[in-house]
N, C-alpha and C positions, 0 to 999 in steps of 0.2 A: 702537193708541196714539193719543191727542191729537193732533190736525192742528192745522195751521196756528202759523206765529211766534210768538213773544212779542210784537213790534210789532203782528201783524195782532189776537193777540187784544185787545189795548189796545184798540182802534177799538170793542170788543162792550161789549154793555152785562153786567152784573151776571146779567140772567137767559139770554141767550146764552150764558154764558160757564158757566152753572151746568149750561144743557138740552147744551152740545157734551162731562160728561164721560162716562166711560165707569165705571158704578155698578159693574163687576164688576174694574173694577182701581181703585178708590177704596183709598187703605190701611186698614186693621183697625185703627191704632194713628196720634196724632198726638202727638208731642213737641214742647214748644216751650218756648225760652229766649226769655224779656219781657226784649228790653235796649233801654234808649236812655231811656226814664222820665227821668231826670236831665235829659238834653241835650234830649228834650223841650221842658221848664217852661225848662230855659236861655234856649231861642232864642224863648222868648215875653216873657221878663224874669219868670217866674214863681217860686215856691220849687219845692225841690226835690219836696215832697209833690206838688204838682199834676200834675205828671205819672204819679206814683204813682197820684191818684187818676184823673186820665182815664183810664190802662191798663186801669182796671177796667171799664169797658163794649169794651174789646179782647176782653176774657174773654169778657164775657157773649155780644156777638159768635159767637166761636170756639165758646161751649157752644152756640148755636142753629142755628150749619152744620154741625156735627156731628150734631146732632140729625136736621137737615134730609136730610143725604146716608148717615141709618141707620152714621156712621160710630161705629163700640163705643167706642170707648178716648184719652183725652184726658187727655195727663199736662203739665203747667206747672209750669216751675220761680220758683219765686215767691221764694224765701229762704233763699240759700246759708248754710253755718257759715260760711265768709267774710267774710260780708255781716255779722257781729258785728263784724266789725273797723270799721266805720261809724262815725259819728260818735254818741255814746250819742242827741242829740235824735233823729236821722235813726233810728234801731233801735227806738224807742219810739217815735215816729211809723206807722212800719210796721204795730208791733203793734196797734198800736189800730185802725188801716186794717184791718188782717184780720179785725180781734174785728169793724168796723163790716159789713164786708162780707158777714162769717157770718151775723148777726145780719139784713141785711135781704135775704141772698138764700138763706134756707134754704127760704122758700116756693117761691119759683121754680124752685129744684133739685126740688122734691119736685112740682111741677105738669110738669117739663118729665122727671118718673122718672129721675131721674141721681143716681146713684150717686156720694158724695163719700167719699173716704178724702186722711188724709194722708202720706207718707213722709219718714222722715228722723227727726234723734233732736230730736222733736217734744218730748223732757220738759224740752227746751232754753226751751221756748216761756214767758214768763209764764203766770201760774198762770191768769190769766183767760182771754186768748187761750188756752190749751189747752183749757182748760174749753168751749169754744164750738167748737175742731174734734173735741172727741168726742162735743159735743150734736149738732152736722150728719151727723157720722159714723155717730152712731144711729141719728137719722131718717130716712135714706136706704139706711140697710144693705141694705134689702129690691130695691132701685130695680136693675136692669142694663139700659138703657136704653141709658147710656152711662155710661161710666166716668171721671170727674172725678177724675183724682189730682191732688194740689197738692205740691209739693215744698218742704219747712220745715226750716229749719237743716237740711240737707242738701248730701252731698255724694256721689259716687260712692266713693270710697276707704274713707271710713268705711264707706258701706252693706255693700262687700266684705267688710270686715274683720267687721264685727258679724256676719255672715253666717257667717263661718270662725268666729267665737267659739262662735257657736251650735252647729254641725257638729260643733267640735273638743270639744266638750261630750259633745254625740251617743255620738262615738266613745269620750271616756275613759268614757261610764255604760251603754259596751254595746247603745245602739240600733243604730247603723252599725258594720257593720266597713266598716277602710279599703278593702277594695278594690270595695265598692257604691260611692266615692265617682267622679259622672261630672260631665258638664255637667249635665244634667237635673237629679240629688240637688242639686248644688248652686244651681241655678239659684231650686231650693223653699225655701232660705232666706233668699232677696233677696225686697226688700218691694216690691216689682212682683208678686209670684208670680201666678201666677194671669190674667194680661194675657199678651198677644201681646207678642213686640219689638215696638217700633215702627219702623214700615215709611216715617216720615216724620219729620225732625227740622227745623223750621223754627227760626232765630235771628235776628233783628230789629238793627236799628242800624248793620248794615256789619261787625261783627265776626265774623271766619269760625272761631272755635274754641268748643268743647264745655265748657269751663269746668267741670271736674269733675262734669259731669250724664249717669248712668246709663251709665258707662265699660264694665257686663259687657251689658248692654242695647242698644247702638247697634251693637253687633259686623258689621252688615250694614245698616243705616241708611242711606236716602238723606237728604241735607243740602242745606238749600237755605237758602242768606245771602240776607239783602233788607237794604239801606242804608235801608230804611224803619223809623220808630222807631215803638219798640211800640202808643204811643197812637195812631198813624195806621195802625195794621196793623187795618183792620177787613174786611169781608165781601169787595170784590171784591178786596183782598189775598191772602187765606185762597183763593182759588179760582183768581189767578193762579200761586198753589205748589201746586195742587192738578194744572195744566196741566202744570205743569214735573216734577212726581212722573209722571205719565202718559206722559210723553217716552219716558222712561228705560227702563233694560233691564237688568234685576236679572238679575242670573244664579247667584248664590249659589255663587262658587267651577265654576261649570259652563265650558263654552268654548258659543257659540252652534249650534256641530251638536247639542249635547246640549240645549242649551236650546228648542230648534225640532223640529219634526216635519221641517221641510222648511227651509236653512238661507237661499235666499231669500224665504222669507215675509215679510211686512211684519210681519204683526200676531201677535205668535208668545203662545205661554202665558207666564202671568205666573206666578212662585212665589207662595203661599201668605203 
């Protein structure tokens, strides 16, 4: 595992910190909740956009250490069902934010081979802004490089439910009988399918709760709160929760003789 403090690693610089991890326990999947954007542009005396749009080089950020550390799978929750409860400027603002974003960073997805898909009930989206996550969506379909999911009007409860709609379809038109129904069947009608859980949930701005983001998905997720708001969460951010995921000692329901060859080992196997 990752030596050394959290203080001590402060002291390192960015590529110290990038050469001390450990490439074979890096997680497979990174989830993360963008919060703080608002309180951002607040404590600058800015509008609310501005923080909206700073976060967006947070992103871009995040897709090039992911890139960098061969890590697959990068899913962000950019825009809950929720988040319609906003004020109508603030909700049309966004959208245009996203359409702008699509729009000048579909080259760079497709030069850096990343894979863009969106989740959630994306027909929620104006008709333009959708139109622009299914042109990206296109372009890239071919790309697994890494796995850019963006989360849109979305929510975890809904994603379940649509999921059981789907199934419960299945079953009254004769594909499933109910007793194939497990975690796995189930798990292939959620719009993640196809991805790893993610084995790291990072949340930005001091807020320590999941906020309806991928509720069958996180079931074993390590979580890491940072009081740092999202527009300041850039690269040696991203690598000091990189440290602190490294710490840790995933056991998956095991006890540590199970999880270990040998049960004082320091450095023991990491699950999958």
């Amino acid at each position: 595992m990752t030596k050394g403090t959290s203080a001590e690693l402060e002291h390192l610089t960015d590529g110290e910190l990038q050469s001390l991890l450990i490439p074979d326990l890096l997680p497979r999947h990174i989830a993360i909740i963008m919060d703080g954007n608002g309180r951002w542009a607040a404590q600058r005396g800015l509008p609310r956009m501005a923080g909206h749009t700073e976060g967006i080089t947070s992103v871009r950020e995040m897709i090039t250490l992911c890139r960098d550390l061969s890590i697959r799978a990068l899913t962000i929750y950019a825009f809950s069902q929720e988040n319609w409860k906003r004020p109508v400027a603030e909700t049309n603002a966004l959208m245009m934010l996203l359409e702008h974003y699509l729009q000048i960073e579909m080259e760079a997805l497709i030069e850096k081979e990343t894979r863009f898909r969106a989740i959630g009930r994306v027909s929620t989206l104006p008709e333009s802004a959708l139109a622009w996550v299914r042109k990206v969506e296109g372009a890239t379909a071919h790309f697994d490089k890494l796995n850019l999911t963006v989360a849109l009007s979305y929510g975890g409860r809904s994603e379940i439910i649509d999921a059981v709609r789907r199934l419960a379809q299945n079953v009254k038109d004769g594909v499933v009988t109910p007793d194939r129904i497990d975690e796995d069947l189930l798990e292939g009608y959620l719009s993640t399918h196809g991805l790893p859980d993610p084995d790291l949930l990072i949340r930005t701005s001091g807020e320590t709760r999941i906020s309806n983001f991928l509720l069958w998905q996180l079931a074993y997720t390590e979580m890491y709160f940072t009081p740092t708001l999202w527009p300041d969460f850039r690269r040696r951010e991203a690598l000091l929760a990189l440290h602190d995921y490294q710490r840790r000692e995933r056991r998956f329901g095991q006890t540590r003789d199970q999880l270990y060859d040998h049960p004082d080992e320091k450095v023991g196997k990491r699950s999958a």
